[in-house]
C-alpha positions in Angstrom: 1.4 -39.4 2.3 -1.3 -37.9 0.4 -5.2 -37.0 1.6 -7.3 -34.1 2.0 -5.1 -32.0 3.4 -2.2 -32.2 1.6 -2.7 -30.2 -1.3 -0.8 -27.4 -2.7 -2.3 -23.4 -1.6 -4.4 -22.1 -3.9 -4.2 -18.3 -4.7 -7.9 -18.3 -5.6 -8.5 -20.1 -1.9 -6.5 -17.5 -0.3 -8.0 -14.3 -2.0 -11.4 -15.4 -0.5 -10.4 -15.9 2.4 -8.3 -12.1 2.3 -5.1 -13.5 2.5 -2.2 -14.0 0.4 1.0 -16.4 0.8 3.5 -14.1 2.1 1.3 -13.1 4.8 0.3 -16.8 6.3 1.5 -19.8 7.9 -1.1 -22.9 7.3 -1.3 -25.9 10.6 -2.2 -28.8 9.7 -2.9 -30.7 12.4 -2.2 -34.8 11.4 -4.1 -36.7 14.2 -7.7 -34.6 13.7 -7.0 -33.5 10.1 -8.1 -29.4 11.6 -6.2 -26.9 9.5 -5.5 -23.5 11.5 -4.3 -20.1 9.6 -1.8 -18.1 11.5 -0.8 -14.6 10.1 3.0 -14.7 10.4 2.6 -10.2 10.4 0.4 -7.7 12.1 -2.1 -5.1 10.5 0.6 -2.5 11.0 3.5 -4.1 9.5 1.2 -4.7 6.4 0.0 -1.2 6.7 4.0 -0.2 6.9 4.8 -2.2 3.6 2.3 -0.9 2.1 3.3 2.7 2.7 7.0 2.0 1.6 5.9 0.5 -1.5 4.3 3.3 -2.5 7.5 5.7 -1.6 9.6 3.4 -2.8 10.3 5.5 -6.1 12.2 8.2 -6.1 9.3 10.4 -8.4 7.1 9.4 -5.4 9.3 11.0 -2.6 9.0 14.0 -4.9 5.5 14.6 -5.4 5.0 14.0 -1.8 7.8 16.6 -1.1 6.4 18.8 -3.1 2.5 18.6 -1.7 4.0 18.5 2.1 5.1 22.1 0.8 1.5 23.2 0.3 -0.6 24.7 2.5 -3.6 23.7 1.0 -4.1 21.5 -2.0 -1.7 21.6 -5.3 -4.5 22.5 -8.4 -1.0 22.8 -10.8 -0.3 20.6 -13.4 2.3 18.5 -11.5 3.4 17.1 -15.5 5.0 20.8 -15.7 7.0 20.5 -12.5 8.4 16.4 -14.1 10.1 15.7 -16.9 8.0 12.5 -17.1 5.3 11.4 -19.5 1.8 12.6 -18.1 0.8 8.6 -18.1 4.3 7.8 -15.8 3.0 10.7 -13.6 -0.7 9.3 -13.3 0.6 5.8 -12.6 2.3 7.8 -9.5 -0.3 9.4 -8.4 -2.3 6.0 -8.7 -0.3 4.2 -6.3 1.1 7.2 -3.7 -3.5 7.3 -3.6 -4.1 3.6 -3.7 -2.0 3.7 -0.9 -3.7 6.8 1.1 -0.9 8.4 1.6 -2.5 11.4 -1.0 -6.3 12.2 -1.9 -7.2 14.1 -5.2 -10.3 16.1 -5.8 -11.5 16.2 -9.7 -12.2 20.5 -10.2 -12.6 20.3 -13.9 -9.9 21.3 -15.8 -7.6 19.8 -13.2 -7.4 17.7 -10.4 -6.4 18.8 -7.0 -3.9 16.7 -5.2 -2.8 16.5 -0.9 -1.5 15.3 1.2 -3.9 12.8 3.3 -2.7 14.3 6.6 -4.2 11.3 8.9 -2.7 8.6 6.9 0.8 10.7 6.8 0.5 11.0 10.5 0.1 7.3 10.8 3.0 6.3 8.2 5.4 8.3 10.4 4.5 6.7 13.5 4.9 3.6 11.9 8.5 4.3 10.3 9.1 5.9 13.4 8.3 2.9 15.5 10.2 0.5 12.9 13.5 2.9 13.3 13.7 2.7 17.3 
């Protein structure tokens, strides 16, 4: 049977529309032709993946060990507490900020790095609520 609606998902279709193929379920209904878009998970479970993905390295859990330990923001050169490249250690910091779960302030030499203490409150409700 082929027509309109029978078409493979597009990722270019699904971007616009904010969405991505792991996150939906597509209704096609075959009487009116009317396609319907159910997400198949909820704002916090995508929140929740998100947050484990970006802990999901061990160098990760480290730095955000070791800016939990701060009182106020780390200004150090976090390359001199890793024996990892100073590239490897910016593509951390990328994704534990992409994320939220840290914020970094640019104070020429050197950047500042925390904690983002909302965001961490919110990841542990959410790991909390997924371990009950």
């Amino acid at each position: 049977m082929r027509g309109p609606f029978n078409r493979r998902i597009n990722k270019k279709w699904l971007t616009n529309l904010g969405l991505n193929k792991k996150d939906i379920l597509l209704f096609v209904n075959l009487r009116t032709g009317i396609m319907k878009i159910a997400t198949v998970t909820t704002n916090d479970q995508q929140k929740l993946a998100r947050y484990a993905k970006a802990m999901g390295h061990p160098v990760r859990v480290y730095i955000l060990e070791l800016l939990s330990k701060q009182a106020c923001c780390y200004s150090g050169d976090l390359s001199e507490e890793l024996p990892i490249a100073k590239s490897t250690l910016s593509q951390h910091l990328k994704e534990l900020k992409d994320a939220g779960l840290i914020q970094g302030e640019i104070c020429a030499p050197r950047i500042k790095y925390c904690v983002n203490k909302e965001n961490w409150k919110e990841a542990q409700m959410l790991f909390k609520g997924l371990m009950k």
